[in-house]
C-alpha positions in Angstrom: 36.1 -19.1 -45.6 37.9 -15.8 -44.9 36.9 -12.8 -46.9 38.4 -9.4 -46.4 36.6 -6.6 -48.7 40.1 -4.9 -48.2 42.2 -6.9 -49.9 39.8 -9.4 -51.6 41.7 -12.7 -50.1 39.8 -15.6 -50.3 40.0 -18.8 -48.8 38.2 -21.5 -49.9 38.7 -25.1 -47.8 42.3 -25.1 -48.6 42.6 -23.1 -51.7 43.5 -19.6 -51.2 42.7 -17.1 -54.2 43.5 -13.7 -54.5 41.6 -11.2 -56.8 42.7 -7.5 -55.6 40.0 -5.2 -56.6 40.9 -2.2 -58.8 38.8 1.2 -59.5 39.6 2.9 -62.6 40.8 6.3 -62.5 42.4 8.9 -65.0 45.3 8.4 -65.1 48.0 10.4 -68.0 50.4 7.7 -70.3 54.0 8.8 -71.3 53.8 11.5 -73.7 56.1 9.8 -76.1 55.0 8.4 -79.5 56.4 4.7 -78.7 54.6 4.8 -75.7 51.3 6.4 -77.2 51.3 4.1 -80.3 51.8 0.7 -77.8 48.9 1.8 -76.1 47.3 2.3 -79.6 47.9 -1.4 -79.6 46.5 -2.3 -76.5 43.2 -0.3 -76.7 42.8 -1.7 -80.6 43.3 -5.5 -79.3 40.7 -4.8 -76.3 38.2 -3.9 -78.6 38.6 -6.3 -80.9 38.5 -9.5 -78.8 35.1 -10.6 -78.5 35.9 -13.7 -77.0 38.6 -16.0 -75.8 39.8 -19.2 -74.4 43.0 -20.0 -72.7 44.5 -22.5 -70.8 45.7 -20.5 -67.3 48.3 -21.3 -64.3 47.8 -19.7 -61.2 50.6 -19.0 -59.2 49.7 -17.3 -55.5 52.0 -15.6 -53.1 53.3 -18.6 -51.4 54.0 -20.4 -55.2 51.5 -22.6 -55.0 50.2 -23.1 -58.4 46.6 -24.4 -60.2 45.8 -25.0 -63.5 42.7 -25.1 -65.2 40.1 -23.5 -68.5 39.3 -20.0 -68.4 36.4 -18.7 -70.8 35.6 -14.7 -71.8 32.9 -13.3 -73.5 32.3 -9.5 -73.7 31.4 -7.8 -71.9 31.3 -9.0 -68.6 31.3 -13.0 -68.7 34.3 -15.0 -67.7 34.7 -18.5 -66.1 37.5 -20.2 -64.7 37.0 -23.8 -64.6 40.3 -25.5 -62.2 42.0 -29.0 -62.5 40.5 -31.9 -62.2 40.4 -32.1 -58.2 40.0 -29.0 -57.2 36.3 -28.0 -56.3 36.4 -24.5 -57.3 34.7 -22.2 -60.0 34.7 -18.9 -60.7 31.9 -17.1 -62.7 31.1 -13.9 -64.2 27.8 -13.6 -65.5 27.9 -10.0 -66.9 26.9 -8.2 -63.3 28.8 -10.3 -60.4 31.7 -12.2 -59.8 31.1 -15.6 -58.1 33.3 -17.7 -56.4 32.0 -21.6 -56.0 34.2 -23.9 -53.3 31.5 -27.1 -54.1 34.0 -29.0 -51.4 32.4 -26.7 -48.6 29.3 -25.8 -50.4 30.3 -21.9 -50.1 29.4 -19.0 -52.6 31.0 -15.5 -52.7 29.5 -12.7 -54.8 30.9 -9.2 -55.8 30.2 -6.8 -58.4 32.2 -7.0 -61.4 33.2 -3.6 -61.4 35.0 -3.9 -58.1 37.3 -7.0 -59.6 40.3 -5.8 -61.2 38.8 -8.6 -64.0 36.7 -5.5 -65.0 39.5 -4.0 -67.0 39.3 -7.2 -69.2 35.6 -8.1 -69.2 34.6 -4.4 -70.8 35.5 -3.4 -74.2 34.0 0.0 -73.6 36.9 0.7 -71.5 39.7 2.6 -72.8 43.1 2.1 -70.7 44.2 5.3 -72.5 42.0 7.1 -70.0 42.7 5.3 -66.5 46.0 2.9 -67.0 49.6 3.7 -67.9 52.5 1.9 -69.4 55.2 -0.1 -67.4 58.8 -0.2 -69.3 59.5 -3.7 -69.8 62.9 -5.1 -71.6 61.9 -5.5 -75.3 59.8 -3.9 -77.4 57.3 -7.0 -78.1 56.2 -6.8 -74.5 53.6 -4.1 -73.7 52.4 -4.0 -69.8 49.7 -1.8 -68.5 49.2 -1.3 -65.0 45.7 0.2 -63.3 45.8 1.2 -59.9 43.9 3.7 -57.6 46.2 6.2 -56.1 43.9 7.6 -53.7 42.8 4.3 -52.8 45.8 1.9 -52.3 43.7 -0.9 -50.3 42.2 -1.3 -53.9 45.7 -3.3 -55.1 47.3 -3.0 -58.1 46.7 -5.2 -61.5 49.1 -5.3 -64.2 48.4 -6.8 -67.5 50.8 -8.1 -69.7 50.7 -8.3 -73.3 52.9 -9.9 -76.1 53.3 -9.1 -80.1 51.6 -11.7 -81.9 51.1 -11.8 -85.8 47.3 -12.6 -86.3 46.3 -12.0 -83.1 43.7 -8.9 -82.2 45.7 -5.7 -82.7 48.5 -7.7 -83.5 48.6 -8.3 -79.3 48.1 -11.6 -77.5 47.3 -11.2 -73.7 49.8 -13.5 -71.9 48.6 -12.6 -68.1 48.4 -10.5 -65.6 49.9 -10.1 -61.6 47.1 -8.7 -59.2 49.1 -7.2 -56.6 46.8 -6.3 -52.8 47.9 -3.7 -50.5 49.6 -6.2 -48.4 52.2 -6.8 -51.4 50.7 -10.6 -51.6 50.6 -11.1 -55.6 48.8 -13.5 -58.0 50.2 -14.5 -61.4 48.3 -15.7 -64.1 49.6 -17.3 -67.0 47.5 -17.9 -70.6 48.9 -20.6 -72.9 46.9 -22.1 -75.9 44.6 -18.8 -76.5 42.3 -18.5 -79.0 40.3 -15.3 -79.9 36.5 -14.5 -81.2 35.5 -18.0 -81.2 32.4 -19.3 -80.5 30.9 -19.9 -76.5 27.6 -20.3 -75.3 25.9 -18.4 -72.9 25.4 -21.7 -70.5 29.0 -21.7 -69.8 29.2 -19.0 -67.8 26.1 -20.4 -65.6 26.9 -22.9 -62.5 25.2 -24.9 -59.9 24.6 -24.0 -57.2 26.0 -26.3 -54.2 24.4 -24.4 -50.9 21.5 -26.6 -49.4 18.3 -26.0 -50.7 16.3 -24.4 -47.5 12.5 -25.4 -47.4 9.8 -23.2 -46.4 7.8 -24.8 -43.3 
């Protein structure tokens, strides 16, 4: 495995993943209305989604792609559960971020708060206060983008949401692109998402696949 707390590129047997980590900071949207009522939208759908499934595609910075189940419950849970054939898992069980390779039997843990996920998992947050608009072609795309100035190793994450009647806010998140100092970006993709639905807490629990060490 190669972990740089840099960057956050991870590289599991194989499978490389890439989760740039983001701090929050004040940053000031555009001061006009379109802009401020969009990010009306945004904040409204955050705080309304309780929960959600999705079906994701990752695409990394060489266009390899993986598929798989990803799970949310606010605040702070989140699993994404890969193809059939690929050994890894990623958790979040309210306070860390765990990465499971179960080919290798290796486990990375991180705070939450140091994932750029943390601008999903947290309703509490308000993106009025530390993200800003990106101008995107047409009016039913809204993207927000969170970055650290001061802090540029932190990465970039931009999140990219669509007009959807029904959905939360009237907003259906369709992805994101985490984006590391070293300009190497991930894509995620949601298809097939439902909001506020019911998950159990177990799901967002996993085995553990390190060798159990016996006292002597």
């Amino acid at each position: 495995m190669i972990f740089s707390h840099g960057t956050q590129i991870m590289t599991f047997g194989k499978y490389a993943l890439i989760f740039a980590p983001v701090a929050l900071v004040l940053t000031m949207p555009g001061s006009a209305q379109n802009s401020s009522a969009k990010m009306d939208e945004v904040v409204a759908h955050m705080k309304a989604v309780t929960t959600m499934t999705s079906t994701f595609t990752q695409t990394d910075r060489r266009g390899g792609t993986l598929s798989g189940k990803l799970l949310l419950k606010r605040p702070g849970h989140v699993r994404f559960e890969y193809q059939k054939g690929v050994p890894l898992l990623i958790v979040g069980d309210g306070k860390a971020l765990t990465i499971v390779d179960y080919e290798v039997k290796q486990v990375q843990r991180w705070p939450i708060r140091n994932s750029p996920l943390a601008a999903l998992l947290d309703p509490g947050q308000d993106l009025r206060r530390y993200g800003k608009l990106v101008e995107t072609s047409t009016d039913d795309v809204t993207s927000v983008e969170v970055r650290d100035p001061k802090r540029p190793e932190f990465g970039v994450i931009t999140m990219i949401f669509v007009r959807r009647p029904g959905a939360p806010g009237g907003l259906t998140l369709n992805g994101w692109v985490a984006l590391d100092s070293k300009n190497n970006r991930t894509t995620i993709r949601l298809t097939d998402t439902k909001y506020n639905v019911n998950i159990a807490s177990s799901a967002f629990t996993w085995k553990d696949p390190r060798p159990v060490r016996r006292k002597s």
